[in-house]
N, C-alpha and C positions, 0 to 999 in steps of 0.2 A: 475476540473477547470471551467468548463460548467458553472455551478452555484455559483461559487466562488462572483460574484456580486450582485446578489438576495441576498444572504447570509446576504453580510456585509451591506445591504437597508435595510434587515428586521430584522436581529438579534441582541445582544448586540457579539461586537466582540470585544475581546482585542488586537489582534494581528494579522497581516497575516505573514504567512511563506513561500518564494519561492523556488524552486527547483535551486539548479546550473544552470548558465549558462546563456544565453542573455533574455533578457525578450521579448516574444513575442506581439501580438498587445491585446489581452486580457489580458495580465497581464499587459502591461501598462496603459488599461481601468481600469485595478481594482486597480495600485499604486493610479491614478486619484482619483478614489470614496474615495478610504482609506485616501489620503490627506484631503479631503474637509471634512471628517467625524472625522479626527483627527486621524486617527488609525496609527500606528506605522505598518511599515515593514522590512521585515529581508529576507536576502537571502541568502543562501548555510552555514545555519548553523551547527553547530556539534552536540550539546545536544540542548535540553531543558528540566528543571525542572518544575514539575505541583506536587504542595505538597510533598509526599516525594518520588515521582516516577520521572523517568527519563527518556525520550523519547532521542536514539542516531539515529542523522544522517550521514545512513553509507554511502552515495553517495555523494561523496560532489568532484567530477572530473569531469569535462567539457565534456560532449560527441558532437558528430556532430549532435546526433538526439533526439528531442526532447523527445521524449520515455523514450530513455536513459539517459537524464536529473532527470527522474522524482525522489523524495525523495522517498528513502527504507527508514524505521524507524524500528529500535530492541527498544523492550520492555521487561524487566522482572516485572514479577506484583506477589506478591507471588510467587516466585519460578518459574512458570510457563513464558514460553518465546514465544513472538510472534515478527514475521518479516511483515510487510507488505510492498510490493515487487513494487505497484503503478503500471506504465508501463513497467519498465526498462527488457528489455531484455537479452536475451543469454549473451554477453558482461560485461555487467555490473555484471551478475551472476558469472562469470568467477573469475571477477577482484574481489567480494565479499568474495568467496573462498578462494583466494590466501591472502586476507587481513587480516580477521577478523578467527575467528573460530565458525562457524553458525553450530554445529550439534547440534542433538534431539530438533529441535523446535517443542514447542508443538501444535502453529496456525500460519499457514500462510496464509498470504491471499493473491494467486496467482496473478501471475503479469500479465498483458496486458489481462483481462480480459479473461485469459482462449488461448489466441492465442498462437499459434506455434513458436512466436518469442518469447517465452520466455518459462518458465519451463523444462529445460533440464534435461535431464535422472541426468545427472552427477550433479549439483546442486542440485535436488531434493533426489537423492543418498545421497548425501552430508552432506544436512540438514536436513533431516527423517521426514517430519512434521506427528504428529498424525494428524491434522484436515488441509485440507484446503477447505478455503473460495473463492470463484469463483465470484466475482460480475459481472453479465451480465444481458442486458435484452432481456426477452423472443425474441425467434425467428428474435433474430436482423440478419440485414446484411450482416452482415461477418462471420456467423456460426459457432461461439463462444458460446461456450467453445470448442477447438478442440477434437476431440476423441482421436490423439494422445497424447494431454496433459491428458485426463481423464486416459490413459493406465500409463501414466507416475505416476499420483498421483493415483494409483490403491493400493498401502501400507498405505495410509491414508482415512482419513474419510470426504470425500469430501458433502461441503455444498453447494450449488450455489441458488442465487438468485430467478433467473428462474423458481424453480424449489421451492424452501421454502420458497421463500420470505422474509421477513427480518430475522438476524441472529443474536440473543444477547446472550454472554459469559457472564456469572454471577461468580463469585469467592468467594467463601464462606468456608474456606478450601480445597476444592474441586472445580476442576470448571465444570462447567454445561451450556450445550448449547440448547438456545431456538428459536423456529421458528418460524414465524406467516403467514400463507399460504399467496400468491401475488392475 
């Protein structure tokens, strides 16, 4: 959301999409930009369609914290099924289980950057992912990615940032994952 305003200054943007929940004071800077630029926004949607794929959002319940707010989005792309998890915590992992039926994802891309407040044993059990992706940056602050979340995705094939630097999934019958060192 950091850069959610740079973005829509410098890019072609069709759309913005908010997470559930009240709008903080950055995202009513960036309703602001998007008015004056003309762009269209949306908040605490359910799908969206981009060609003939389908982007679900499974978070669409009000929490207290803004974390908890954040949009999870399921994806199937060829067969192949990816969750990305945004901030949303323990909690919201919880209530995702009990909702939807999330096993054998094939890419996740951990939530709260690798922090202890999210990735639970039980959720991560839950949903098996073969790959997950870790976005962090190096040697930040809060010493992220935890090692007990690393213990936790120890059954999958964990990518992080940090560490490979950017991370592109290709799909070509197969899918295939590339790195480009940070």
């Amino acid at each position: 959301m950091g850069e959610a305003i740079n973005l829509v200054e410098n890019f072609k943007v069709e759309k913005v999409i908010f997470n559930c929940g009240e709008f903080n004071e950055l995202e009513q800077e960036l309703i602001e930009v998007s008015d004056k630029k003309k762009i269209p926004y949306y908040s605490c949607i359910k799908e969206l369609n981009i060609d003939t794929n389908k982007l679900y959002f499974l978070n669409t319940k009000d929490y207290d914290n803004e974390n908890d707010n954040s949009s999870v989005i399921y994806t199937e792309l060829d067969n192949y099924k990816f969750l990305f998890m945004g901030d949303a915590g323990v909690e919201v992992e919880e209530d995702l289980i009990e909702k939807y039926n999330l096993n054998d994802i094939d890419v996740l891309k951990v939530g709260h950057h690798g922090s202890n407040t999210s990735s639970s044993k039980i959720f991560i059990n839950n949903i098996k992912p073969k790959y997950a992706i870790i976005s962090v940056g190096k040697n930040n602050r809060y010493g992220h990615p935890k090692s007990s979340v690393l213990d936790t995705l120890s059954n999958s094939k964990i990518y992080r940032t940090d560490l490979d630097g950017s991370i592109m999934f290709k799909i070509n019958n197969k899918l295939k994952i590339e790195t480009c060192e940070p």
